[in-house]
KOLLO-857852 format. One record per atom (N, C-alpha, C): x negated, z, y. Coordinates in steps of 0.001 Angstrom, whole numbers, plus 524288, in hexadecimal, padded with zeros to 5 digits. Atoms other than C-alpha are relative to their C-alpha. Example, Ala and Ser with C-alpha at 12.3 -4.5 7.8 and 13.67 -1.06 7.14 Angstrom:
BEGIN
7FC86800007FB5A 7CFF481E787EE6C 7FC7C80000804B0 803347FFC47FB5A 7CA9A81BE47FBDC 80302802DA80442 
% end
This chain:
BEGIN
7FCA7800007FB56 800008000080000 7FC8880000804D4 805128026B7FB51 7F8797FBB680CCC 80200804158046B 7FFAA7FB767FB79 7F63D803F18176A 803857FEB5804B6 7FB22802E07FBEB 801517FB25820C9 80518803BA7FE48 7FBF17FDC3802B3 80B768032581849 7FE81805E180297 802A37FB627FED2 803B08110181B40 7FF3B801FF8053F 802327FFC07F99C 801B681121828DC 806A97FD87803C3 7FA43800B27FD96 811C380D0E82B1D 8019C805E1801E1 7FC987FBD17FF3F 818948169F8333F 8049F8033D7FD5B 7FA827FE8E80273 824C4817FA82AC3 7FD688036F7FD2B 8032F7FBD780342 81B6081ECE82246 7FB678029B8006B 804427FBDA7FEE9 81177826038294D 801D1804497FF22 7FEC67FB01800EA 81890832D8828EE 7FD91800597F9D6 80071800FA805A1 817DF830F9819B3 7FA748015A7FE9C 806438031580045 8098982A7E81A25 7FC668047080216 8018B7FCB87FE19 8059183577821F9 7FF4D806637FC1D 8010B7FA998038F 8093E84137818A3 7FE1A7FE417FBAB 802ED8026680460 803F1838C380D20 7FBAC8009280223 80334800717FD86 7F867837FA813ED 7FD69805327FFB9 801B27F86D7FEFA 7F7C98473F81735 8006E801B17FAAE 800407FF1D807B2 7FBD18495380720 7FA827FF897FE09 805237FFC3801AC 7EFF884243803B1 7FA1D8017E8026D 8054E7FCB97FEFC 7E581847FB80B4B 801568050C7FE28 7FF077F9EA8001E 7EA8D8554D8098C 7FF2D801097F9F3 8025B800778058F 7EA02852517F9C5 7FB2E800317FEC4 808E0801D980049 7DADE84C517FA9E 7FDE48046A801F3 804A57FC1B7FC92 7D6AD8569180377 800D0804577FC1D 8001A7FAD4802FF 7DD5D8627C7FA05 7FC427FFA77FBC0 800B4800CD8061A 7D77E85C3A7EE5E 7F91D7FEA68009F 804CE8003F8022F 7C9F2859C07F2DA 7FECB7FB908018C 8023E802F880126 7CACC84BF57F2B1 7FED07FB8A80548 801E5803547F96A 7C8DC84726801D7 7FC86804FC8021F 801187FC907FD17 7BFBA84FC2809EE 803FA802A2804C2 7FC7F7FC537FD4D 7C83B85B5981010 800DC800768053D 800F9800957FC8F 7C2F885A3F81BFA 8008B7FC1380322 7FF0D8066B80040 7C64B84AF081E07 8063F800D68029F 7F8907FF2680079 7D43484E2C81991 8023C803C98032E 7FD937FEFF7FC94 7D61F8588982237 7FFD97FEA9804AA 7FF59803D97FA82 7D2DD84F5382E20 803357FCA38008E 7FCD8805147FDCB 7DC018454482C67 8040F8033A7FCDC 7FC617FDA380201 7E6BF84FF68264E 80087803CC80635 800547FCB77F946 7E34B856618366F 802AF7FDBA802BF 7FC91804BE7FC22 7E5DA84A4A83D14 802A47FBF67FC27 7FC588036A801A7 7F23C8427B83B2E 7FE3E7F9727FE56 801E18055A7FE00 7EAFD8362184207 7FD297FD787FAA7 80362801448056D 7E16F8371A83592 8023E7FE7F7FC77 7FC5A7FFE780468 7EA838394F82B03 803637F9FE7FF38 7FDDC8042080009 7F2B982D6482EEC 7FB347FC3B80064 804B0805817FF8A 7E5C08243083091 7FF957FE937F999 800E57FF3E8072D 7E270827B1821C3 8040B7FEAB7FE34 7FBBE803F98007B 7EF8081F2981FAF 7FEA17FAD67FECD 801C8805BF7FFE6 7E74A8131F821EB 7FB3C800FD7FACF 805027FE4180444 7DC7A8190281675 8022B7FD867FAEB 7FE9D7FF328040C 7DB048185080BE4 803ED801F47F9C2 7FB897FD50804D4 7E446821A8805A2 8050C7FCFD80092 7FB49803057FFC4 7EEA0818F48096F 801E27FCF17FB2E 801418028F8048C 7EB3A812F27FCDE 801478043A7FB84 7FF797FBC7803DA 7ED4481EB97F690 805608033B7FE72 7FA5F7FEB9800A6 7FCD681ECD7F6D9 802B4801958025E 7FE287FDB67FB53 7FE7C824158026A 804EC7FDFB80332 7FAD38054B7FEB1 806E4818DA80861 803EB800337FC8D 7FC74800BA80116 80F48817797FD7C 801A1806CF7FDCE 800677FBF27FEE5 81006826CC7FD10 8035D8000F803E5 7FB5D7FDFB7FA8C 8161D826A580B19 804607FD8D7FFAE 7FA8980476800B0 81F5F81B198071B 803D5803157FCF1 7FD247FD90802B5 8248E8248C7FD28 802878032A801B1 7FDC37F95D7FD8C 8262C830D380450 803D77FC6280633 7FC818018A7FAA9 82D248271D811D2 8052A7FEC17FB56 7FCFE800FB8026D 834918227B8054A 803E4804C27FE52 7FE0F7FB5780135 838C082E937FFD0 801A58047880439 7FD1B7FC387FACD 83C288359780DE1 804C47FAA5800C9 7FB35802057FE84 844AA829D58101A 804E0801257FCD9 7F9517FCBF8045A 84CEF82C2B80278 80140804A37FF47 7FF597F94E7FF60 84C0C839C480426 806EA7FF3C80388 7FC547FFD67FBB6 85458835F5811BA 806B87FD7F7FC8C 7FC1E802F8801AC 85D6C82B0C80B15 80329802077FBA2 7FBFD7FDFA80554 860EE8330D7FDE5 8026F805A6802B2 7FE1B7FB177FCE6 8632F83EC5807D3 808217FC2A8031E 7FC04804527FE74 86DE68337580FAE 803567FEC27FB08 7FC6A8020680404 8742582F1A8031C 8027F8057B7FB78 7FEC17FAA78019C 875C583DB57FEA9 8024C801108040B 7FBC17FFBD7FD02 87E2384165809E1 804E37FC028012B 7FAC6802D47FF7D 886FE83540809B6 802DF7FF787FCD3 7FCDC7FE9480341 88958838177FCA7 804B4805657FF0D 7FDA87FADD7FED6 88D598460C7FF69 805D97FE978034A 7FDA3800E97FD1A 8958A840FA80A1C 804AF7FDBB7FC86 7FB83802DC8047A 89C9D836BA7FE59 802FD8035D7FEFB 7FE777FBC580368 89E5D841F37F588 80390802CD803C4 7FD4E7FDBE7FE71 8A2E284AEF80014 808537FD0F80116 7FB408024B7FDD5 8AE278418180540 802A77FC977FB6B 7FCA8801DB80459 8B28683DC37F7BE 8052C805027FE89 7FB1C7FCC68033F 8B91984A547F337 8053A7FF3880298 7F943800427FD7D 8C4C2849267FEBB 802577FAEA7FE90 7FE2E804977FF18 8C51B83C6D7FCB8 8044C7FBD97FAE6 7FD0A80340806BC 8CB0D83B697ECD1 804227FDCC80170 7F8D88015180006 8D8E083A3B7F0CD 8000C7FA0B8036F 7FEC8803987FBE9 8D73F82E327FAFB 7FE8E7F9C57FD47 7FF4F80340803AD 8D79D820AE7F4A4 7FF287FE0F8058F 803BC8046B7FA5D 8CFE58132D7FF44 800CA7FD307FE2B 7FFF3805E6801AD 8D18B806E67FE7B 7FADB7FED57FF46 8052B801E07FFE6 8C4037FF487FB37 800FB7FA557FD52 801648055C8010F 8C2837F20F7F9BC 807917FD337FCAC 7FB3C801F8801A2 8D21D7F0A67F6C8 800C3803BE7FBCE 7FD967FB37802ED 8D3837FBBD7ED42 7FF0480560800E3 7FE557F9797FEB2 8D73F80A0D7ED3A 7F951803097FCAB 803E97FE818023E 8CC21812EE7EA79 7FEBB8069C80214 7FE5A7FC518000D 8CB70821107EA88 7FAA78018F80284 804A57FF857FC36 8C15A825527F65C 7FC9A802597FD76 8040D7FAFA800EB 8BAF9830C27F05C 7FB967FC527FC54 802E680497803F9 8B642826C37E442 7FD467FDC58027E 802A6805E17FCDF 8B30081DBB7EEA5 7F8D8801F480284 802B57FD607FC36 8AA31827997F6D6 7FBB9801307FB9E 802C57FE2E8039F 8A3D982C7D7E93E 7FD9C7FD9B7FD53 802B28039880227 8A1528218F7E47D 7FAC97FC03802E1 802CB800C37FD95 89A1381E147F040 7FAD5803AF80063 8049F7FBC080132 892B9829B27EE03 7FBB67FF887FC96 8038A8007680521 88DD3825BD7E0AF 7FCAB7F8CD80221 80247804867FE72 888D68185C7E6BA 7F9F7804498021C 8056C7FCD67FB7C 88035822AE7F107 7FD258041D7FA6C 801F57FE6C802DF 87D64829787E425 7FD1D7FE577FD8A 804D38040B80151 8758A81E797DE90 7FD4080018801F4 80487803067FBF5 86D6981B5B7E9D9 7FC9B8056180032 803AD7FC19800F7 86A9882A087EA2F 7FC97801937FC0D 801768007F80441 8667E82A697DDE9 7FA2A7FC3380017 8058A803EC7FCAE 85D3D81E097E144 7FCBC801BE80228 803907FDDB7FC47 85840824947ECBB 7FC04804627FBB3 803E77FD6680227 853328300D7E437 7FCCD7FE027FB7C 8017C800A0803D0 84F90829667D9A6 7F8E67FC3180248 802E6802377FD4A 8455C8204B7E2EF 7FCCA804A780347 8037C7FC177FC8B 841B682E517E9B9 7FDAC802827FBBD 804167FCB280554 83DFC834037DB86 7FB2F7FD167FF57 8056780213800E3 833B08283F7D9E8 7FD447FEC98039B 8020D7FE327FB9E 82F378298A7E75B 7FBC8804567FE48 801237FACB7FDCD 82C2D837FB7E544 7F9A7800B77FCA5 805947FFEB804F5 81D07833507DD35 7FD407FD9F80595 803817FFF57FD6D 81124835167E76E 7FCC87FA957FE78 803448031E80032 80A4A8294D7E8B8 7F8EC7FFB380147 804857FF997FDA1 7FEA582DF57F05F 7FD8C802DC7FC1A 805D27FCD3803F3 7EFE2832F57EB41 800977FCA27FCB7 8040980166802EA 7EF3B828207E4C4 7FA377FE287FE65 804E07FF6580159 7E30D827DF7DD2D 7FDF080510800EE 801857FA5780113 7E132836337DE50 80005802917FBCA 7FFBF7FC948046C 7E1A6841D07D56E 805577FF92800BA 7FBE37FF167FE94 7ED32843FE7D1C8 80196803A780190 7FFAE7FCBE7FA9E 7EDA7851E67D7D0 802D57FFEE804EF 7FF3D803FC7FC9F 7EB9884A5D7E3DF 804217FBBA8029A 7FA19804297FFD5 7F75B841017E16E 8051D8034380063 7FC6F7FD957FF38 7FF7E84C317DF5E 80162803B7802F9 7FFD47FCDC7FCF6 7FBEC854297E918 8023E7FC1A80496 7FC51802657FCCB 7FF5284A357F13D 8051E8002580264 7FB128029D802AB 80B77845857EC09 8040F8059A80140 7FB907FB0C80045 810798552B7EC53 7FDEB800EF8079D 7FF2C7FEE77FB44 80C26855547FC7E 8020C7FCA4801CB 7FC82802637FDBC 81541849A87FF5E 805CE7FF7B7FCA8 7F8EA7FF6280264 8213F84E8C7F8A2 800C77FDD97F9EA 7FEA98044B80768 81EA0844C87EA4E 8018A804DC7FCCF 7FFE37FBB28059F 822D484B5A7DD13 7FB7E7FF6F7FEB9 803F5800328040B 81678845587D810 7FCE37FA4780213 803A8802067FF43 80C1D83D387D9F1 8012F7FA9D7FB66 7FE018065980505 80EC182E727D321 7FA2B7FF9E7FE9B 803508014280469 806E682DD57C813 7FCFE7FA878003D 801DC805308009F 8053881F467C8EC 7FCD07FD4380379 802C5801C37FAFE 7FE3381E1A7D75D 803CC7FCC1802D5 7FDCC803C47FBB6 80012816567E2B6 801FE7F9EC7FC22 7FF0280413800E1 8075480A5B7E076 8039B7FC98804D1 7FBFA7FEC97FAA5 80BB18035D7ED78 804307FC4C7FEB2 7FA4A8029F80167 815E17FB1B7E583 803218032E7FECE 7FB7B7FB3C7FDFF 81C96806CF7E532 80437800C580250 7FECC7FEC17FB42 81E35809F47F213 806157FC1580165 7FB21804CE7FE9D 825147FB437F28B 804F8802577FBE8 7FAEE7FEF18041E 82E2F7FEBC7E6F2 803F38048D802A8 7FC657FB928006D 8333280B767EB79 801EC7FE2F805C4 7FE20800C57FC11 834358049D7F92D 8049C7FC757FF31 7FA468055080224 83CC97F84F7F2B4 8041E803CF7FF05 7FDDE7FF77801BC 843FC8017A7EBE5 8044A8042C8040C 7FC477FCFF7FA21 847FF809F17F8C5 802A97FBE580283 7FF2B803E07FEB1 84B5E7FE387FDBB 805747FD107FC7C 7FB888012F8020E 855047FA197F354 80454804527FFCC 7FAD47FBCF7FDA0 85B82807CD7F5A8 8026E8006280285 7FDB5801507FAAA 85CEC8059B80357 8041A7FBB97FEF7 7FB21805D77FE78 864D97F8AF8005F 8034B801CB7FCD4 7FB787FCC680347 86CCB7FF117F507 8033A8044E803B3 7FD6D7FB097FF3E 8705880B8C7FBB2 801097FD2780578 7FDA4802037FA3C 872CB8030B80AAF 8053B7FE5F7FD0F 7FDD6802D680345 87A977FAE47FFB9 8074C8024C800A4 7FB3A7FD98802F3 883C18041E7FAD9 8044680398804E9 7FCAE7FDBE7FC50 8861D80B9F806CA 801D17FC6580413 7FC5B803FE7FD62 88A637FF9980DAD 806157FFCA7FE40 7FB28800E480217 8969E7FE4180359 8029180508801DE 7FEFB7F8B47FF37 897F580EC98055B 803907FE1580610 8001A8000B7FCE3 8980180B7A8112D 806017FCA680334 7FA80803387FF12 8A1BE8006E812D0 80524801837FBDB 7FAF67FDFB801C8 8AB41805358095A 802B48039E802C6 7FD6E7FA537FE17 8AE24812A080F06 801AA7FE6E8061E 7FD0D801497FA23 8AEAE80CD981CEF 8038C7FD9B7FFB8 7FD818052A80018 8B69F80289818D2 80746804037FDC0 7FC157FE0E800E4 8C13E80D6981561 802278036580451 7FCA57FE497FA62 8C47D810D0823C0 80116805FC7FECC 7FF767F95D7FE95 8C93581CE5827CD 8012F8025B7FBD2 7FEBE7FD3F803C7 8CB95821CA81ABA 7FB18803937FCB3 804FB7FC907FF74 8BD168264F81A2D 7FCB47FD21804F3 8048E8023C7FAAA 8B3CD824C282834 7FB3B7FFC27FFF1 805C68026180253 8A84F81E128231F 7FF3D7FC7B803D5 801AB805857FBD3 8A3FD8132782D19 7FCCC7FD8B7FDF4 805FB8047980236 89B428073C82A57 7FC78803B17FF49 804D27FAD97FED5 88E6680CBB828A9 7FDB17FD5D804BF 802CE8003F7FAC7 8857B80D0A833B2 7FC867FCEF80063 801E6801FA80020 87C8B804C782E9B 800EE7F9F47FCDB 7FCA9806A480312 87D687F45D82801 7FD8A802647FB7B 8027F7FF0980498 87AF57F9F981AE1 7FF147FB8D7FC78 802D2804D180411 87BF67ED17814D4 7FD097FD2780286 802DB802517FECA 8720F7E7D081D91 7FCF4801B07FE43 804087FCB07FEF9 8693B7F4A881B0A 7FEE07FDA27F8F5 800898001680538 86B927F16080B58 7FC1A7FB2C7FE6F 803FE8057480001 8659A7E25D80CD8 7FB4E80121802CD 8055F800387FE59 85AEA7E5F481478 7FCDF8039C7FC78 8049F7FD208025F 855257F09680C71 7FFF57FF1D7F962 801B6801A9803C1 857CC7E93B7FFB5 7FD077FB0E800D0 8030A803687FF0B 851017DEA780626 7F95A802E680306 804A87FBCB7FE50 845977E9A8808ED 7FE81800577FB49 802467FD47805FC 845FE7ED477FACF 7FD2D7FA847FF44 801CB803A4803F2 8433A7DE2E7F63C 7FB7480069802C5 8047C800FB7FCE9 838BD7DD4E801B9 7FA45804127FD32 802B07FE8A80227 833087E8067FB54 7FD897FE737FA18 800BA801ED803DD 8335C7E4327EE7D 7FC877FB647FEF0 802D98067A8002E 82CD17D5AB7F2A7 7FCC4803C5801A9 8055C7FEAC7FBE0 8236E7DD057FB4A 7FB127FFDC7FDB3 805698003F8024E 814907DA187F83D 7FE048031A80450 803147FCC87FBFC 80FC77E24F8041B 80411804E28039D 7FE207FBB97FC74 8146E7ECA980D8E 8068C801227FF50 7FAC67FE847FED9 821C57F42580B7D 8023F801AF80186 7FE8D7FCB97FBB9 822B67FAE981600 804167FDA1803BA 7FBEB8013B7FDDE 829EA7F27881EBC 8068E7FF187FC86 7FB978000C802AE 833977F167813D2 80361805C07FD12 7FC0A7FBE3800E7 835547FF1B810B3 80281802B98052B 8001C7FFAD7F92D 83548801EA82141 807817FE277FF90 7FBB5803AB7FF11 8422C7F87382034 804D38047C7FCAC 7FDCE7FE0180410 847E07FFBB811D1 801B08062B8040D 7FD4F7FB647FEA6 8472180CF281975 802DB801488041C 7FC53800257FC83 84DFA808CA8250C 8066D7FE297FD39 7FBFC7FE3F802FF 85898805CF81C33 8020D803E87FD20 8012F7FA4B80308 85799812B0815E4 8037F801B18042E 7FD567FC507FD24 85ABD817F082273 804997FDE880209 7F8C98023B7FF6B 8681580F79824A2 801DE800907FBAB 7FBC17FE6F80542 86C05812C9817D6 8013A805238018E 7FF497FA7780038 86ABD8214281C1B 803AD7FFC480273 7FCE6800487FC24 871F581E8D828D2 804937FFD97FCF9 7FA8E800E380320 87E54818DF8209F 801868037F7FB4A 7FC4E7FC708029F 87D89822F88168D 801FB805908028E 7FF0B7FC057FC05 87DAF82E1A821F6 805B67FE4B8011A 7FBA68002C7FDD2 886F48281B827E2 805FE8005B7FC06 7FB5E7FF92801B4 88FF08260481D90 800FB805CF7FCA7 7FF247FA77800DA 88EDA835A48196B 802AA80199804CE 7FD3E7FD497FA95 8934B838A282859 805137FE597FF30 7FA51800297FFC9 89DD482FD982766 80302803397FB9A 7FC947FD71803FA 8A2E68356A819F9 8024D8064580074 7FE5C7FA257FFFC 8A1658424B81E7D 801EF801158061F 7F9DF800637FA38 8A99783F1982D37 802B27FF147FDA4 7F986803687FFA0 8B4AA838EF826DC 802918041C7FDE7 7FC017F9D880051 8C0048413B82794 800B87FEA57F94A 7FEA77FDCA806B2 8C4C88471B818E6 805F77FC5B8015A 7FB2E801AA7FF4F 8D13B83FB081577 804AC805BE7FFA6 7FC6B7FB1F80040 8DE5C84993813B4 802F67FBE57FC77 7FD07803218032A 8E441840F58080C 80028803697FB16 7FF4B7FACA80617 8E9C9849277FBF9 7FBB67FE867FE21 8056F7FE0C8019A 8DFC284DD87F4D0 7FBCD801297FFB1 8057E8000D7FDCA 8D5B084F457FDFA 80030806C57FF7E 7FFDB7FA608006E 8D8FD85EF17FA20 7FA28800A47FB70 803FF7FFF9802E7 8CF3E85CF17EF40 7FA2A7FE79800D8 8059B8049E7FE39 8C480857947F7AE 7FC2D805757FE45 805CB7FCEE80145 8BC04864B77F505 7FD428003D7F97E 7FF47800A580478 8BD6B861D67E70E 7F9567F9F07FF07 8032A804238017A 8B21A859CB7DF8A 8017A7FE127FAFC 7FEC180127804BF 8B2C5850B67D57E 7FBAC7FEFE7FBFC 8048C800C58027E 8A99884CDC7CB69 7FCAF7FD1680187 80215802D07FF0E 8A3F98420F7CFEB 7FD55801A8805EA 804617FDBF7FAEA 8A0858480A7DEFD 7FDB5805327FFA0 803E77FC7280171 89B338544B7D87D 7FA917FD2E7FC92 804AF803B5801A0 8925584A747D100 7FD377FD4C80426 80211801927FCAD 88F3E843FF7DC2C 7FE258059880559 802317FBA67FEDE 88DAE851AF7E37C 7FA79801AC7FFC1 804397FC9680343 883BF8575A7DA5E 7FB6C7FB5280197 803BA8031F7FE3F 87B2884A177DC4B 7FEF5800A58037B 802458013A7F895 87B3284A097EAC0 7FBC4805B68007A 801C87FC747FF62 87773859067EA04 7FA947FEF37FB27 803657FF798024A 86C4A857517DF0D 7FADA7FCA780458 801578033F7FB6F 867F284A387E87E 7FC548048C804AF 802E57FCA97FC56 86697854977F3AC 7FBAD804547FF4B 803D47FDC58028B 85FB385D687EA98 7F93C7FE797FFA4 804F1801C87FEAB 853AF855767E993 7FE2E7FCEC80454 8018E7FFF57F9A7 85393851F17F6E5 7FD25802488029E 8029F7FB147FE5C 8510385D6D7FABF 7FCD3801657FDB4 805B07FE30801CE 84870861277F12B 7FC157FD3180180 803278037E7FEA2 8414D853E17F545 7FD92801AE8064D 7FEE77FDEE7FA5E 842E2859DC802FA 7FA3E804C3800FE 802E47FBA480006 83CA18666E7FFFB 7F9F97FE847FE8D 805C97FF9880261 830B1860067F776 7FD237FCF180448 802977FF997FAFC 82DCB859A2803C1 7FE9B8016780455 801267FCB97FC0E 82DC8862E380C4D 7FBCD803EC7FDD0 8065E7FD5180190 824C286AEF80362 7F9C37FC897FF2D 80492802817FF6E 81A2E85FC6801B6 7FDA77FEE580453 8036C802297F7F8 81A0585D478116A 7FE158031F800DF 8020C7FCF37FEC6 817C286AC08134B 7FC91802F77FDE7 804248002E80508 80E1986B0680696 7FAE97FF4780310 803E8804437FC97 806D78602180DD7 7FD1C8032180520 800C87FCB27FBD3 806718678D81B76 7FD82803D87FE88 803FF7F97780049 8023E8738481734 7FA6A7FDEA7FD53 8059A800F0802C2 7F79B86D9180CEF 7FC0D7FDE1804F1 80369801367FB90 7F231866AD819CF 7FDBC803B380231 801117FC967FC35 7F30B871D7821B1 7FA82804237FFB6 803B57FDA0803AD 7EACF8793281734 7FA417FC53800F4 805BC803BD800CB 7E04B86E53815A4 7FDC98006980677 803388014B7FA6A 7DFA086C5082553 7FDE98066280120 801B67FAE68005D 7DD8287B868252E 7F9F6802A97FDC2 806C57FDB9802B7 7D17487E4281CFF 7FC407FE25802DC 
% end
């Protein structure tokens, strides 16, 4: 991966604590002079120059691609976990009320739940693309120690066994990329169905052209997929769709949870659950479960990182 990728803004934050990971590793372990590493672990100016080095070669780059990757689906499976909540919530009043759709009768709550289990796929997706994310790329060619000491000061479970590989980087970028156009996809129909049933739930268009956002970032994924060089401008593109998917699934949690409750018999049972939105319940809540735990293990490796510096610049 060439140092044009490494030295992008979108991923200096990233590039930067990768950066601070691996000196702070080399220097604990012995294997850079201590004294080196705590000069350019002093100054920022340094730390970011050593971007253009050597170690750039050493996984670092596709290291930060992972971790900008994995804070973005952090954000997006966080977005598609509240609009599901929102489904779920505004199904129970809703058993008794029967919509027209596409010329036949159809019983809302079904309608709303079943829209749920669409956002239940994609979530599903999302984590399943953040589990093979969660393997440290950097130190390679180190001890392994080294790799895993890493790997545990930028949040990884574990240090990838197999090394750098920067066809990787492209794969897991294509494959964000075909999420983005699936999940713009689906919440376009979400989207136009429920509005399309007028005042009987107050959903509005969405806010954004979701079926424009869906063609452009499956036309990101193929770009990636052809790509023989740089994928940065193509994942740059993928995560600005990311963030109009968020917009439209925000928005359509606000609306679900403004629109007035109907008052149509049997909305007495709305506190009542049934099987199917206690199944869908228990997911959303397990979902938030490792969120947060994802939440927490990065907040203990940043402040791992920090302190191990603080220590080294200390002696």
């Amino acid at each position: 991966m060439s140092t044009t990728i490494a030295i992008a803004d979108a991923l200096r934050p990233a590039l930067v604590a990768t950066e601070r990971a691996h000196l702070l590793a080399l220097a604990e372990q012995e294997l850079v002079d201590r004294d080196a590493a705590r000069e350019a672990l002093r100054d920022p100016a340094t730390t970011a120059g050593l971007l253009e080095g050597d170690l750039v070669e050493a996984g670092i780059a596709e290291a930060a691609l992972r971790i900008s990757v994995r804070n973005h689906l952090a954000g997006l499976k966080e977005a598609f976990l509240a609009a599901r909540t929102a489904l779920i919530e505004r199904a129970a009043p809703e058993r008794a009320r029967q919509v027209e759709l596409g010329g036949e009768a159809v019983n809302l709550a079904d309608l709303l739940l079943a829209h749920e289990r669409v956002l239940a796929r994609h979530t599903q997706r999302i984590g399943d693309l953040m589990g093979r994310l969660n393997l440290s790329p950097a130190g390679d060619g180190l001890p392994k120690a080294a790799r895993d000491r890493i790997g545990g000061l930028l949040g990884f479970a574990r240090a990838d066994a197999s090394g750098r590989d920067a066809l990787t980087a492209r794969d897991h970028l294509a494959e964000l990329a075909h999420l983005h156009a699936g999940t713009a996809s689906s919440l376009a129909r979400i989207h136009g169905e429920l509005s399309s049933l007028g005042g009987r739930i107050s959903v509005a268009e969405a806010p954004v052209d979701l079926a424009a956002a869906a063609a452009d970032a499956l036309g990101a994924a193929l770009a990636l997929e052809a790509a023989g060089g740089e994928p940065l401008p193509q994942a740059e593109q993928s995560w600005a769709i990311g963030a109009r998917v968020i917009v439209a699934l925000r928005a359509l949690g606000d609306a679900l949870h403004g629109a007035s409750l109907p008052s149509s018999a049997g909305a007495s049972d709305a506190v009542s659950q049934d099987a199917a939105e206690s199944v869908a319940i228990d997911e959303v809540r397990q979902h938030r479960e490792l969120l947060n735990a994802l939440g927490l293990q990065l907040a203990d490796a940043s402040l791992e990182l920090e302190e191990g510096v603080e220590t080294l610049l200390a002696r």
